[in-house]
N, C-alpha and C positions, 0 to 999 in steps of 0.2 A: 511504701517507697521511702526510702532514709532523705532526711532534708541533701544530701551528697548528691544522691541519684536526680534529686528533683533540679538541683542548682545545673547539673550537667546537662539535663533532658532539655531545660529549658535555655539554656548556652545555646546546644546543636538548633533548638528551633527555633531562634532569631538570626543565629546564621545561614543555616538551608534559606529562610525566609531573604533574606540579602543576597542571596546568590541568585536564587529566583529570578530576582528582580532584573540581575546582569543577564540569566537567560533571556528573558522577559526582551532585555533590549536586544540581544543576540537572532530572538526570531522574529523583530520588526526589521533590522536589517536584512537578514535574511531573506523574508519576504519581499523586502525593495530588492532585493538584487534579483528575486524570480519573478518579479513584473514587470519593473517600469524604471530601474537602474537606468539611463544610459549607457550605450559598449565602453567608454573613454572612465566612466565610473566605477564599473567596478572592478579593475584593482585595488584602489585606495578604499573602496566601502567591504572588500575583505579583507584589507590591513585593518580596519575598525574593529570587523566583525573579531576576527583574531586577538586583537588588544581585551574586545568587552569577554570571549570566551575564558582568556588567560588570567582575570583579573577575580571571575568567578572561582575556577581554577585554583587560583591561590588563596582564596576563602578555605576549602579545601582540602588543601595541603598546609593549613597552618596545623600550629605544634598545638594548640589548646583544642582546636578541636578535632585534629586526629586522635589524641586524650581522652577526649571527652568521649566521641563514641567509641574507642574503644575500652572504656572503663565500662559504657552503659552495655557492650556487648559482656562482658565479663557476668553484669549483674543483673542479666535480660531478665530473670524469672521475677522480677522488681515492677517490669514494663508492663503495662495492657497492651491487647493484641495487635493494635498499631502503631505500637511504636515497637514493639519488636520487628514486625513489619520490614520498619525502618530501618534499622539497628544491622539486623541481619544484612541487609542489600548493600549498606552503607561498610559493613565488615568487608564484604565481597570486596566493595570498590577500592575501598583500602588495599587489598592484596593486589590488585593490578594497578593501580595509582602509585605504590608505595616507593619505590623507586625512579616513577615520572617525577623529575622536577618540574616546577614552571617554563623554564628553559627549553627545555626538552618539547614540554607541551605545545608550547607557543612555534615551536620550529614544526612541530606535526603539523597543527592548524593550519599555516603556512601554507606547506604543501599540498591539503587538503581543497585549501580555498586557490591555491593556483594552478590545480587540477581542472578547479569546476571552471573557471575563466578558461583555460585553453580547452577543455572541452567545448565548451560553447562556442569556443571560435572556428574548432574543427568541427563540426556538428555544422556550421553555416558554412563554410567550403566545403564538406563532404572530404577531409583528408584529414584520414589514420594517423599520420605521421605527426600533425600538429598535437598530438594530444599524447603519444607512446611517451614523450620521456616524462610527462607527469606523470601516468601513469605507472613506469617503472618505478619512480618515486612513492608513489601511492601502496607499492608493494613490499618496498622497499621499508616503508615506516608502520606499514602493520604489522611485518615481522618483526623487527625491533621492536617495536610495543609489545607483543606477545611476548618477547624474549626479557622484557625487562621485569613482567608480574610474576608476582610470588604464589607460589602450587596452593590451590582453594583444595580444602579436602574434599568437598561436594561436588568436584570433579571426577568424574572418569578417569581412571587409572589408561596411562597411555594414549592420553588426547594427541591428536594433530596439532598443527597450527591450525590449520584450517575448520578444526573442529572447534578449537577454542574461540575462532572469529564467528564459526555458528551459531555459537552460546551466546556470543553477544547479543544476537538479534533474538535468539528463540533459545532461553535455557533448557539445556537437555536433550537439544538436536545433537546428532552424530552425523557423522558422512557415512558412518556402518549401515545404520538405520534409514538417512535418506537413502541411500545404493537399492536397498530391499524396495523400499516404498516406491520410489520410481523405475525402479525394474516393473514391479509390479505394473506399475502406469503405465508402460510402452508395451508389455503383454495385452494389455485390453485392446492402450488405446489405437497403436498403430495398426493392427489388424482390421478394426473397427472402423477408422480414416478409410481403408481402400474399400472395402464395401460401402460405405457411403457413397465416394466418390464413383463406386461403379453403378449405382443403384439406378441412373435414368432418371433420380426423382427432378422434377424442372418446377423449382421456386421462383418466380417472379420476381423480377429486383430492378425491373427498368427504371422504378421511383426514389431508388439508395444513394443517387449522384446526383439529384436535380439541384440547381445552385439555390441556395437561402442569403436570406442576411445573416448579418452577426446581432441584429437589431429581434430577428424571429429568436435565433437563438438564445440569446438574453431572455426574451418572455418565457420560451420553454424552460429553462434555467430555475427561474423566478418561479415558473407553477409546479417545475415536479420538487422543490427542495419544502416548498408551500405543503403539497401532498405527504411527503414526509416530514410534517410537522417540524422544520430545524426553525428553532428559535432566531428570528433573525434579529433582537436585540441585544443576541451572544454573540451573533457569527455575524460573517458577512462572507460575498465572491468579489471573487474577479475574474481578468483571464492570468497563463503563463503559456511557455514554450510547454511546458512538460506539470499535466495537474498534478495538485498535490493538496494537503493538508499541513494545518499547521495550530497545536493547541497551545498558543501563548498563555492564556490564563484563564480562572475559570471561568470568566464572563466574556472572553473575547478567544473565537475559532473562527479561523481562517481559510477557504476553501478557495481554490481555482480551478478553472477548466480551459479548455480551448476550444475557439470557432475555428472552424474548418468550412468554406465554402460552399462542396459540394459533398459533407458528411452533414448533413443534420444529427444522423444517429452517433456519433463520436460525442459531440457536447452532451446528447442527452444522457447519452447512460457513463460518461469520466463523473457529470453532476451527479448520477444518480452516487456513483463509489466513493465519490469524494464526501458526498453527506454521508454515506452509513459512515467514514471515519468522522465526521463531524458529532453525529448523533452519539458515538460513543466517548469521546469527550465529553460531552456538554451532559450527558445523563447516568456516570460514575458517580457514584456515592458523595455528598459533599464533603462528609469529613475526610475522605483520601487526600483533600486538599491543606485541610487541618494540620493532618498529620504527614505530608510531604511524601506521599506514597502513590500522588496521581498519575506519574510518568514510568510507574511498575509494568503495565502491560507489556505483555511483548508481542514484537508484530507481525506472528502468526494468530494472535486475535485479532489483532485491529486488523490484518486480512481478511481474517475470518468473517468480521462484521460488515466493512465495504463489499465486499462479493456476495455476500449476503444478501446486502439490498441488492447490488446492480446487476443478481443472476439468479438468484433463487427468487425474486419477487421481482426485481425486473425486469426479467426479461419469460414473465408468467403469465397463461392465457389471463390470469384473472388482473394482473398489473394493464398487459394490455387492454384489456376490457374497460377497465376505468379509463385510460390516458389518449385512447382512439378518439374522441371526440372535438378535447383539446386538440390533438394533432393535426387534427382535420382543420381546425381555426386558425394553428399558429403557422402552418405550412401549407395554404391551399395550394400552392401551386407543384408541392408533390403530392400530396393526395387527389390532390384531382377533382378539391372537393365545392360541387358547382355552386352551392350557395353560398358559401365563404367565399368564391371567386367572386361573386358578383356582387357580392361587399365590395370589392376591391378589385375591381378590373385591371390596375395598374400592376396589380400581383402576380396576376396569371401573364398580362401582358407579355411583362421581362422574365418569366421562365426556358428556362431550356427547355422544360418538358418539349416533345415532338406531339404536335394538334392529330387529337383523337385519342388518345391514350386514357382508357377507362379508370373511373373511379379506384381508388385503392382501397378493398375490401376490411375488417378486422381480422380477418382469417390469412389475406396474405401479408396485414402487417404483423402479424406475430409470425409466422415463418420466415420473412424477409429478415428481425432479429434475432433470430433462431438459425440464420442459414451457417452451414461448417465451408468454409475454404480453405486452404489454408493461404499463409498471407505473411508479409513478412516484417510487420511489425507489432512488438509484441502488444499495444497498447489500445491496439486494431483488433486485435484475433477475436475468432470466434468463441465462444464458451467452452467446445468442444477441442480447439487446437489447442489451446493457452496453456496447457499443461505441460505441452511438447515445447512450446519457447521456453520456460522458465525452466527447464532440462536442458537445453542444448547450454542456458546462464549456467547453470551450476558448473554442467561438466566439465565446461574452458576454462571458469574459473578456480574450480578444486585441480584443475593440470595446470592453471598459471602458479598459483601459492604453490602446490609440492615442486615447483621446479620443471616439468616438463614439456612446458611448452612455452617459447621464448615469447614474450612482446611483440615482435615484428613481426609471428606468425599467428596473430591474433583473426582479422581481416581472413583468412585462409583458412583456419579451423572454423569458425563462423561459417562460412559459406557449406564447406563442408558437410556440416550438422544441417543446416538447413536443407542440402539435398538429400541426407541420409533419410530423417525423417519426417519433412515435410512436401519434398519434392521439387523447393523450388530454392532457388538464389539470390541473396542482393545483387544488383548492380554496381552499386553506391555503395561507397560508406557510411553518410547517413542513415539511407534507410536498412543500413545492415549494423556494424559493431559499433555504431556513434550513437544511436539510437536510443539507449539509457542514460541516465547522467548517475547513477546507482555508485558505479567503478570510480567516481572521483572520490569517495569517501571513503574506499574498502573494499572489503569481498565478505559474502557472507550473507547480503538480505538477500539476494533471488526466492531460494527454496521455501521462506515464508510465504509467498504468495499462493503456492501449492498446498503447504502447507492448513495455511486459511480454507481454502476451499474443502478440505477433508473433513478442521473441523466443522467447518458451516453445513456442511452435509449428516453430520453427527447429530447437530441439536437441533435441527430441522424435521430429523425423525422423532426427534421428543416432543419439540412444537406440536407439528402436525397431530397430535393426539392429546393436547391440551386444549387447544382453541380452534375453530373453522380460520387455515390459512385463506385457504379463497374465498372465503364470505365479507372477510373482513379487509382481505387486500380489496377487491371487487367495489367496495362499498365506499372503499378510503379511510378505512377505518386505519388510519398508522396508529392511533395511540393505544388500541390493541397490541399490534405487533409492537412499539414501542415498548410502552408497556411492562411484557413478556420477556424484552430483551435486556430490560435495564435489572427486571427482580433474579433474572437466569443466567444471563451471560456478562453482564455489565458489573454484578455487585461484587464480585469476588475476584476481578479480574487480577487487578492490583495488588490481590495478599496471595496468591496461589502461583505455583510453576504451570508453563503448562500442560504437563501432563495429569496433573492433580485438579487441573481447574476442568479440562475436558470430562475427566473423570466424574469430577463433583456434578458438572450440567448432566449426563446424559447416563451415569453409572460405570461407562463401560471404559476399557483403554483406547487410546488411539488408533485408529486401523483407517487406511484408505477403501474399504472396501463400499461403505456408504454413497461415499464419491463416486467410484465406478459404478455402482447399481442404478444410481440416480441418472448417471451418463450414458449410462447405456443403453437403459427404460427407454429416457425424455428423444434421443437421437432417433435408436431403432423406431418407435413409434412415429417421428416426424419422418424419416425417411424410407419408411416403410419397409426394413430390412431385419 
């Protein structure tokens, strides 16, 4: 490396390192605004958040270090392999950056951040209409953004809009290729829905709605994130309206969930998905950190890893098997369970349960988290619908971006799709098109989620033939499973596409068919069809 290249390498890395820092305060604002903001707050704490984004931003867009990386992309074969890494991503960003000013930026933010405020306030009145003209806005500034970046030659000849908003979230997606894949999904899976549904089979569920504390829910929180080993001197919870994650840095991850009254299983398994993103934060390689290449991933992996835990090992005879015991402790009064009642008489007291109602077995609590309905919120769905909600996302919103379906006929196409292919309808705006908060920032992540689950179904079949999955879930052995996923899935996340990184874990190309074999097995067996 010429003393040139070193004086430049190490410029871009006390810069990125300052800008960090502005993210850094960007997702503690942030965070306060999806917890514990007050309503009258957060306007002014996303004029903050905007200010600290725009300030990062112009880190960014100065003249010495657009320079500088791009001198250092000129001279990459100079770089070790993570700082080309770097170099490269940072190229990319340049081409779509290149003609955002500050200005510009600072007006995107804006609109962004006064999308998610009138979401939120249409979301608690249930009306569409408080929310349409940000969101025309919302669409309105991703096309101009797209319109303003300069042609990446590592793009596809002949991209959409829509497909260039894809790549943001998942490089290398198309809407050619999602069309295939999820055609594919609605050949299984809807055919698949009505035999179920006609199957007769009668799963017991009278213990799914018994009311809890938020105080039960909290402990269960606390033991299954315990069970999954997350480091709680890195991370911490809380609650929000809508769980999420959040990797501020590398010693501090952020997770939320939500209590729900008469869902206990909601908090449990949002905890379980929100730690598998925690766990892959907190167990990527430390130098990604080093070399500012930790926010590489894309989130068809960090899908890939949350559903991972909260359905290929959550929601598994052998996950069950461990965590029936606990549940019996921290929920006597749905489980029904007599000696933990008489712990606590005052428990069983104030239940709803209706007096007489048997014990809740192992066998029908694993089918009871196992049951398919379909339902109309996505965050809700079964294991087995969820593929059909984040389809009917895509559909409306690759016809909003090409133009074909107005704003005002949003609410309407929604309903629509939900009777096409699930049967049933919102009432409500909430619990129909308000339902996400996704849409205040864009278009483009839905099909991730989908995504995720294909690949998690890929290296599940490599796993399974490495190590005893259910010996080791069974047993509580996470640092197994941990483990496994940090030296296979976690360490190469950050420097590969993903089609290259699926490739690398399991040999093969991407293909949904994993996913459908595994849906199709684990259903037809539970419902005996």
């Amino acid at each position: 490396m010429t003393p040139e290249t070193k004086e430049k390498l190490e410029y871009l890395n006390d810069t990125l390192g300052l800008s960090e820092k502005y993210y850094h305060a960007c997702s503690v604002v942030s965070y306060d605004m999806e917890t514990i903001c007050p309503e009258k707050g957060m306007e002014a704490q996303g004029e903050i958040l905007s200010l600290l984004d725009n300030e990062a931003f112009k880190l960014r867009k100065n003249e010495k270090f657009t320079e500088a990386a791009e001198f250092l992309y000129a001279h990459i074969d100079e770089l070790e392999e993570t700082d080309r890494i770097l170099v490269k991503k940072l190229h990319r960003d340049y081409l779509k950056e290149k003609n955002l000013t500050p200005e510009k930026q600072m007006e995107f933010s804006l609109i962004y951040n006064k999308a998610f405020v009138d979401w939120t306030n249409a979301r608690k009145n249930s009306n569409f209409e408080m929310f349409a003209g940000s969101l025309e806005a919302v669409d309105k500034a991703g096309k101009e953004m797209i319109a303003l970046r300069e042609p990446d030659p590592e793009d596809a000849p002949g991209m959409s809009v829509y497909d260039r908003m894809l790549n943001d979230y998942e490089r290398g997606m198309t809407s050619p290729g999602l069309d295939a894949t999820f055609e594919r999904c609605k050949e299984v899976l809807v055919p698949l829905l009505k035999k179920i549904m006609a199957s007769g089979k009668n799963i017991r569920r009278d213990f799914l709605n018994i009311e809890v504390t938020d105080e039960q829910q909290k402990r269960m929180a606390d033991y299954l994130l315990g069970v999954m080993d997350f480091d709680f001197s890195r991370g911490a919870y809380t609650t929000s309206e809508h769980p999420f994650t959040d990797g501020l840095a590398k010693n501090d991850v952020r997770v939320t969930t939500h209590y729900y009254p008469t869902q206990f299983a909601s908090s449990m398994y949002s905890i379980i998905h929100e730690g598998g993103h925690a766990l892959f934060e907190l167990l990527q390689p430390e130098e990604d950190f080093e070399h500012h290449i930790q926010s590489h991933k894309s989130l068809g992996m960090h899908e890939s890893v949350s559903r991972f835990y909260e359905n290929r090992i959550g929601r598994s005879r052998a996950f069950i098997h461990l965590i029936y015991p606990k549940v019996c402790e921290i929920f006597p009064q749905v489980m029904r369970a007599e000696d933990h009642c008489k712990k606590d008489p005052d428990m069983l007291a104030s239940s709803t349960a209706k007096p007489g109602i048997k014990n809740v077995s192992e066998e029908e609590l694993y089918l009871a988290l196992n049951i398919v309905e379909p339902s109309l919120v996505r965050t809700e769905a079964d294991e087995f619908t969820y593929t059909l909600h984040i389809i009917i996302r895509y559909e409306i919103e690759k016809e909003i971006v090409g133009g074909t379906l107005a704003i005002a006929d949003i609410p309407k196409r929604w309903r629509e799709k939900y009777r096409e292919y699930l049967g049933i309808e919102p009432a409500t705006d909430r619990e129909g098109v308000l339902q996400d908060v996704h849409w205040t920032s864009g278009f483009g992540y839905f099909p991730t989620y989908s995504i995720g689950n294909m690949y998690n179904a890929m290296y599940y079949n490599r796993m399974k033939n490495e190590i005893d999955i259910d010996a080791a879930v069974g047993s509580g052995d996470f640092k197994t499973i941990n483990g496994w996923m940090k030296d296979n899935v976690f360490a190469k996340a950050n420097r590969l596409a993903p089609a290259d990184w699926i490739k690398d874990i399991t040999g093969r190309d991407f293909t949904p068919e994993d996913f459908l074999e595994y849906i199709t097995e684990k259903f037809s067996r539970i419902y005996g069809i």
